[in-house]
C-alpha positions in Angstrom: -8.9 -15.8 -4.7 -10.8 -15.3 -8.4 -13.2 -11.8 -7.7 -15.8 -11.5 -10.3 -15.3 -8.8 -12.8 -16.6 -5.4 -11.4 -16.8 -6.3 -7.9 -14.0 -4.8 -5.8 -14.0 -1.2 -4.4 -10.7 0.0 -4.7 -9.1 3.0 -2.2 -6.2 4.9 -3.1 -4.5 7.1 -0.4 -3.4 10.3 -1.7 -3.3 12.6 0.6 -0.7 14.5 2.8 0.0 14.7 6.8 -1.2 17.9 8.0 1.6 20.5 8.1 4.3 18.2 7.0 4.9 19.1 3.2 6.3 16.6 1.1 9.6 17.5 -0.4 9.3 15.5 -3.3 6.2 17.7 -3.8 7.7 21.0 -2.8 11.0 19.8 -5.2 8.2 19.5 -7.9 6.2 22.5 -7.4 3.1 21.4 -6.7 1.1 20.9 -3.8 0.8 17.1 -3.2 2.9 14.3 -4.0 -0.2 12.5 -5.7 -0.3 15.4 -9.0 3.8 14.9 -9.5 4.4 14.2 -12.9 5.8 11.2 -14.3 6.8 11.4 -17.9 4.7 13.8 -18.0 1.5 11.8 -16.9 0.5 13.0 -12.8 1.5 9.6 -10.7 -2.7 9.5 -9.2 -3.6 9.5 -13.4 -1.5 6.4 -13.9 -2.7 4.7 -11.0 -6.3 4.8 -11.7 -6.0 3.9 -15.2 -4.1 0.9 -14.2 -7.2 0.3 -11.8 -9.6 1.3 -14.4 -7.9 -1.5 -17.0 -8.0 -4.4 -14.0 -11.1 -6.5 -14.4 -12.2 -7.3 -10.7 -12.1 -3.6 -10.5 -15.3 -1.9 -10.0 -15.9 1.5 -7.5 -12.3 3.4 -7.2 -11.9 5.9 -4.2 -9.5 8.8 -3.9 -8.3 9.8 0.0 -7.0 12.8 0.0 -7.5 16.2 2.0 -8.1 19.1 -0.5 -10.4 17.5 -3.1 -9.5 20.4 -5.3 -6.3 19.4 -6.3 -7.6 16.5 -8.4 -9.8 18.6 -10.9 -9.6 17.7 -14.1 -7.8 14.8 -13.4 -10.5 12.5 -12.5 -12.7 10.5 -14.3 -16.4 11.0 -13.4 -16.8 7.5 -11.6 -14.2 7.9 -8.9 -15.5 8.9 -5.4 -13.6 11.6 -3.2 -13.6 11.2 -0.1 -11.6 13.5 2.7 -8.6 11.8 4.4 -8.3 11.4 7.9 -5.7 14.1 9.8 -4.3 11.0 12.0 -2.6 9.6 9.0 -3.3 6.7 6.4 -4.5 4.1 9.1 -6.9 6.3 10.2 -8.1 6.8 6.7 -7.9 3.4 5.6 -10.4 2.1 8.8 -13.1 5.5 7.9 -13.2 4.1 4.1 -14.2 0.4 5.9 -16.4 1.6 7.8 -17.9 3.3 5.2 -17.8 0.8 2.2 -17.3 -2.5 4.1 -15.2 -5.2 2.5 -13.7 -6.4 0.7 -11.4 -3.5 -0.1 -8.1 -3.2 -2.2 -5.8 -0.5 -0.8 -3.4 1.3 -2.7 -1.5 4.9 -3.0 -1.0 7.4 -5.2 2.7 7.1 -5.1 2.8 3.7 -7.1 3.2 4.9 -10.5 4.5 1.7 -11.9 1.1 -0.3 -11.0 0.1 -2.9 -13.3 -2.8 -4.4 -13.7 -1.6 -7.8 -14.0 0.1 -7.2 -10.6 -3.3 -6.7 -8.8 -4.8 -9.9 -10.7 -1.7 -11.9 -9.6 -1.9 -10.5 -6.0 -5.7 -11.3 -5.6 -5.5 -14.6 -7.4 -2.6 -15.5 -5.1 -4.4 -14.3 -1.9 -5.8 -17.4 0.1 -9.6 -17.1 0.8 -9.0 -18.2 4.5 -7.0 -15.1 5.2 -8.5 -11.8 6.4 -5.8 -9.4 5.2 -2.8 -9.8 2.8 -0.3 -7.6 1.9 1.5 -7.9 -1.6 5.7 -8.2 -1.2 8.1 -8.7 -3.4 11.2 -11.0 -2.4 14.4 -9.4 -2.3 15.9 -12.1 -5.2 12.9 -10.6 -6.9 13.7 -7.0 -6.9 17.4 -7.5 -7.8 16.9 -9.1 -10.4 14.5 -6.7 -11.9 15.6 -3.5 -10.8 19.1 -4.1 -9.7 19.9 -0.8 -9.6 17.4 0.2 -7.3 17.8 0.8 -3.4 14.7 -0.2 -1.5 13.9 -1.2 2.2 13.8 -4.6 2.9 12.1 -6.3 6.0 14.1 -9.4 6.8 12.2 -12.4 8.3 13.5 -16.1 9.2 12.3 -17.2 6.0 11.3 -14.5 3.7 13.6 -11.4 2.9 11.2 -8.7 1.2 10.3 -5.6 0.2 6.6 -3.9 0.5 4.7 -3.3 -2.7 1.7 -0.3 -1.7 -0.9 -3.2 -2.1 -3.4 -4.7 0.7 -6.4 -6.5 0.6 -8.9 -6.4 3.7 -11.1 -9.2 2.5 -13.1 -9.9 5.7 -14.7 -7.5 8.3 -12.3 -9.2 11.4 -9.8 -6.9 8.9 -10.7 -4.2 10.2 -9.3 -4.6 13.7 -5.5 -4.8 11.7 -6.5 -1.3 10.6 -7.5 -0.5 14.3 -4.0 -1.7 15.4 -2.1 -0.7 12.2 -4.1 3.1 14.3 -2.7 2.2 17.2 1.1 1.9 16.2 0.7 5.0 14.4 -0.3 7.2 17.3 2.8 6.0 18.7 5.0 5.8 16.0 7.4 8.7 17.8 7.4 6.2 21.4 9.5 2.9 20.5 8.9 2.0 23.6 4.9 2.0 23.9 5.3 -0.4 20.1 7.0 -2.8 21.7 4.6 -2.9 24.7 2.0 -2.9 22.2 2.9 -5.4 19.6 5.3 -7.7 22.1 8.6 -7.3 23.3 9.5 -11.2 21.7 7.9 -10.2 18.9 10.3 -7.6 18.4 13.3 -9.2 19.9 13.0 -12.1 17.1 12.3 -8.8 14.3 15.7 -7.4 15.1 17.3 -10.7 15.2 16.1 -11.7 12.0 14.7 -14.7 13.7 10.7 -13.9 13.3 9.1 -16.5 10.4 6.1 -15.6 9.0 4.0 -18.2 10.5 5.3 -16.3 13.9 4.0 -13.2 12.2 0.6 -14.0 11.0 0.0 -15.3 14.6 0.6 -12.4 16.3 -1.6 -10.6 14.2 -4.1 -13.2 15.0 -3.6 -13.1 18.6 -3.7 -9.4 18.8 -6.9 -8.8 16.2 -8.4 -12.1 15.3 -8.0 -11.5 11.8 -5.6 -14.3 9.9 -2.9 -12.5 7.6 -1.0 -13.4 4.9 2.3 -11.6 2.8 1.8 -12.4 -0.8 4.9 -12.9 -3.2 4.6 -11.4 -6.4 6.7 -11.8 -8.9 7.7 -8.9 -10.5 10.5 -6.8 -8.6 8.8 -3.7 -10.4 6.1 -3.8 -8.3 8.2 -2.7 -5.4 9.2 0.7 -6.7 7.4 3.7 -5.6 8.2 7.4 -6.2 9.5 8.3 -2.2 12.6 10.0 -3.2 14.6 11.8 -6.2 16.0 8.4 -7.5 12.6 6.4 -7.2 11.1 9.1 -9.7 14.1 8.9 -12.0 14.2 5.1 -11.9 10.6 4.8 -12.5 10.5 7.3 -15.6 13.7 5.0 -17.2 11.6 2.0 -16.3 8.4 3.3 -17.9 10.5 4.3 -21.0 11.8 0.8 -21.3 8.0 -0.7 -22.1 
């Protein structure tokens, strides 16, 4: 789906769990993940220039809990607004509630963003879906970043790894954040998951046996909203800076361009 230039309010999660520090932070010296430089450039800078230079881009929010972290580093356009303690779902549903939809969700941690990726993602999306995620097919990431080790969620038909990119497009979106809550308030209780998201559901997960159109109506029957994994097609676009090799592949990977 085309979005006029200008248009789209972008969030970018940046902030840090309450009392857990992040060791890639702590490894770094600084006090959140988001100001961690990458060649030299803090990942957050690098994200919203990318989101700066993309044209359906128009109002750019930072989540993060201490504001003051990101002075100087901001340009005077970008809202700050404080994230939630519960964790990114919980921020992600406040920032809907406050700015509505459609809304383009990102994180701080995705220094390799491009801003061709976002146009491919959006243009890709379909305008009948409520919410879409951006993927990248495992074929995809080895072949662009064969060195790399990344997680990969293995469906019937579709073998892929996340990409930090989500579009809530409709209002009936924001009852994937409310669940997307849910599963994070029990994140540390397997067993109240699978109650909540369906035991079949999860059977045919571990069995590889789950297709997408089995995915996407799950979600449907459990929010109403219709969802939708969107292949992109640069294996890049799966790299983000979670651990000590991430941050070393993505500074060789910058120096290659």
């Amino acid at each position: 789906m085309t979005y006029p230039a200008g248009t789209l309010t972008v969030l970018v999660l940046a902030g840090t769990r309450p009392g857990v520090p992040d060791p890639m932070a702590q490894a770094a010296g600084v006090s959140h993940k988001a100001i961690l430089p990458v060649a030299g450039v803090p990942m957050i800078t690098r994200v919203l220039k990318t989101l700066q230079d993309t044209p359906a881009v128009g109002r750019i929010i930072v989540c993060i809990d201490t504001p003051a972290v990101l002075d100087g580093l901001l340009m005077p356009d970008v809202t700050v607004i404080p994230s939630r303690p519960e964790g990114p779902s919980a921020s992600v549903l406040a920032a809907l509630i406050q700015f509505g939809t459609p809304l383009l969700v990102t994180t701080a941690d995705n220094a390799l963003l491009k801003p061709e990726w976002v146009t491919e993602f959006l243009n890709a999306s379909n305008p009948q879906a409520d919410v879409a995620a951006a993927v990248a097919p495992e074929s995809v990431v080895r072949r662009d970043v064969p060195v790399t080790k990344r997680t990969f969620v293995q469906l019937s038909d579709l073998v892929f790894s996340g990409c930090n990119l989500f579009l809530f497009r409709t209002p009936a979106s924001l009852n994937v954040a409310r669940l997307w809550l849910r599963v994070e308030k029990n994140r540390k209780h397997p067993l109240r998951v699978a109650w909540l998201l369906g035991p079949l559901v999860l059977l045919k997960a571990v069995t590889k046996t789950l297709s997408r159109n089995a995915l996407y109506a799950r979600i449907e029957k459990l929010t109403g909203a219709k969802g939708e994994l969107v292949c992109l097609s640069d294996g890049r676009a799966a790299v983000d800076v979670d651990k000590p090799a991430d941050l070393e592949l993505t500074e060789q990977l910058l120096g290659a361009e």
